[in-house]
N, C-alpha and C positions, 0 to 999 in steps of 0.2 A: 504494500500500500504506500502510494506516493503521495504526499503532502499534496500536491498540487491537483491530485485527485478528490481531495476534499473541498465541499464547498464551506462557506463563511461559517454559517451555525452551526457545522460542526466542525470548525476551526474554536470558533466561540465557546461550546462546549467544553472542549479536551482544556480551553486558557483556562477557564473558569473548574474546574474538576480535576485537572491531574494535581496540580500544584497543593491540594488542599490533601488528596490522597498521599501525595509523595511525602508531607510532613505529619500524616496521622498514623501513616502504615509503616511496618517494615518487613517486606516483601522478599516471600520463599515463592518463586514461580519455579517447575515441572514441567517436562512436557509440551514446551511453547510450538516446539517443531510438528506437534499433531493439527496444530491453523493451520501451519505454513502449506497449503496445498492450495491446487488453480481449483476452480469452480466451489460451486455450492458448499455449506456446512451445516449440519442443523448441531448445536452445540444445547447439551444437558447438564446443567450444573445443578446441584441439589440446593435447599430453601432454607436457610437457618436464621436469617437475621432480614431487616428491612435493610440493611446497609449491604448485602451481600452483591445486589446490582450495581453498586460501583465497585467492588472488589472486582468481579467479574468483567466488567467493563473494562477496568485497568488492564488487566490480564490478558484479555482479548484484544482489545488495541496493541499492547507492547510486541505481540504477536503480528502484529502486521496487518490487522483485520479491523475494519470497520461491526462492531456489532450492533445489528438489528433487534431488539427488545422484540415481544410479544406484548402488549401491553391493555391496561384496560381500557377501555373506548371510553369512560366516562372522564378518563383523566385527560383526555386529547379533548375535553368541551374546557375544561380550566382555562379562561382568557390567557393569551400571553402564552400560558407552561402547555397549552396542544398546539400553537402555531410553530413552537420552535420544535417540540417532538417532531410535529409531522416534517420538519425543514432536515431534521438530523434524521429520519428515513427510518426511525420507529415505526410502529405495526398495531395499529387497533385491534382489540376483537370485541366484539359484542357476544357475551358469554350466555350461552342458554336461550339466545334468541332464533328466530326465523331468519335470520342475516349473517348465523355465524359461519357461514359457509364462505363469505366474499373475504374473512380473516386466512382462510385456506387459498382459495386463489391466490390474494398478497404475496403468501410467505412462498408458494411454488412459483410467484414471479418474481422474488425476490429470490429464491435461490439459481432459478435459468440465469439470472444477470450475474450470476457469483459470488451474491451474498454470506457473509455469516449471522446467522438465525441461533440468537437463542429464546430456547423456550424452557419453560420449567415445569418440568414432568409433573411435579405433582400438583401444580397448580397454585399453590401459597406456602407461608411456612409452614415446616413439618410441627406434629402435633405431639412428635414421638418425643417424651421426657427430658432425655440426654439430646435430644436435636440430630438422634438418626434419621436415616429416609423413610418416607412410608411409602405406602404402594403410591402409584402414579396414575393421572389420570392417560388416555391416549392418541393426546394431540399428535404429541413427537413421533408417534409409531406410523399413525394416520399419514403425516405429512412423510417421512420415511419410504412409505409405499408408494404412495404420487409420485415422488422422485425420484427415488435410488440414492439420494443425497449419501453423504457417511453423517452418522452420529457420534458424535464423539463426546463423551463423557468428560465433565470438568468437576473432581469433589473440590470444599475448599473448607477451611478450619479455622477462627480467626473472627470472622463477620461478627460473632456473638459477645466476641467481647468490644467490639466499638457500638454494638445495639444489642442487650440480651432480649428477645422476647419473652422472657419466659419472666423475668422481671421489671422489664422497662428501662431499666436502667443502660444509662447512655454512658462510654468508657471515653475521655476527651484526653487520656495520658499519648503525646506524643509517640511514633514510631511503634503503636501496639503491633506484633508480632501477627503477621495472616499467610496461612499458605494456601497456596492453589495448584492442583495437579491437574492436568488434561492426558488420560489414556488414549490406547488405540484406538479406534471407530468399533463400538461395539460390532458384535459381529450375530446380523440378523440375516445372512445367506439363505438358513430354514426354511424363510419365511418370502425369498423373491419371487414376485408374481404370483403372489395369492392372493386372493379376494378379503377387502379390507372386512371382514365379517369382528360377529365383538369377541367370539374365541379367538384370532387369530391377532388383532390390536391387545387384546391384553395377555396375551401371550410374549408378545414381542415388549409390551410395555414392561411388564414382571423382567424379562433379561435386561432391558435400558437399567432400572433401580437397582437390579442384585449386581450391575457392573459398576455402576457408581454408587454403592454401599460398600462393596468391597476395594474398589481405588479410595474412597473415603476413610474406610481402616488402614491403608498404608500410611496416613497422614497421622490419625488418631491413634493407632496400634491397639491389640483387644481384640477380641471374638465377637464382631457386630452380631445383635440381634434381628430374626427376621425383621422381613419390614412390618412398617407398623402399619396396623388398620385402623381407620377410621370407624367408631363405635356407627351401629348403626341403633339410631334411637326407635322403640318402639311406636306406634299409632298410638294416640290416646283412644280406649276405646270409645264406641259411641254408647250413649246413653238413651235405656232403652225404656218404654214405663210397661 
């Protein structure tokens, strides 16, 4: 990625965001040579902190790559903060709508021009206690099939103590310690040229999270627990006279 290939707001961007990352982090990058490829990338990095998009951000850039967010469409209506999203080539989606469909177009046209895409499997931060992955939802699988893209896996360790969710509590101690790995392109060969059916997306989704739970533990060290599920809350029943 050549400077000269970027246009102003996301020159503006990287002024405004590297320089604040470079004096709050201090950075273990992995792996960076798994970008460096021509065309497409769909990139999965797991959800631990609200701060983890610009860890990841960082990462992805130093790497030579422009990264494309998957983002929510409600945030691109915020005056001002969705005109420049949309200038720096972020990605709306309208979740659980009759229109989330034209978020999948985007990101397969944005992978043909030779994008890097990230998305976040599971959809928000994990739920899981210690901040393992939990199963995934399966966008990235879905879009994987449309494309032939490679997936490549980014764990990363670190985001939670510049933002814990789990406390709220914000870490403002200069040069805090964050690593990031990016493995091989998982490897969903099994599954090319099959019909996107929902055995077959969460099937491929379940290997995206066991490959980045397990690149995640080389970071963390420990015997990761499965992933984790989302409790499924009962129906209230109805009341009957």
């Amino acid at each position: 990625m050549t400077r000269r290939r970027l246009g102003f707001w996301q020159r503006f961007a990287v002024a405004l965001v590297k320089p604040v990352m470079l004096a709050w982090t201090r950075r273990t990058w992995r792996g960076v040579g798994q970008l460096r490829t021509d065309g497409g990338v769909i990139i999965v990095p797991n959800h631990l902190s609200h701060t983890d998009p610009l860890v990841c951000a960082h990462f992805v850039y130093d790497a030579g790559r422009w990264p494309q967010f998957l983002g929510k469409a409600s945030v691109f209506r915020v005056p001002v903060v969705g005109w420049i999203l949309h200038r720096c080539r972020q990605i709306p989606v309208e979740r659980e709508t009759a229109v989330a469909v034209n978020s999948l177009d985007r990101l397969v046209a944005a992978l043909d021009a030779g994008g890097a895409v990230v998305i976040y499997p599971e959809g928000t931060i994990t739920r899981e206690p210690q901040l393992w992955p939990m199963k995934g939802k399966t966008g990235a699988a879905r879009l994987a099939l449309a494309t032939g893209a490679p997936v490549v896996p980014v764990a990363m360790w670190g985001p939670e103590r510049l933002f814990d969710p789990r406390t709220s509590r914000v870490g403002l101690r200069p040069r805090t310690p964050v690593t990031v790995v990016a493995g091989p392109p998982v490897d969903l060969s099994r599954w090319a040229g099959a019909t996107p059916s929902r055995v077959v997306l969460e099937e491929m989704t379940d290997q995206i999270m066991l490959t980045l739970r397990d690149l995640l533990a080389g970071i963390r060290g420990g015997t990761p627990p499965p992933l984790w599920e989302r409790p499924v809350h009962p129906r209230t029943p109805e009341v009957t006279e």
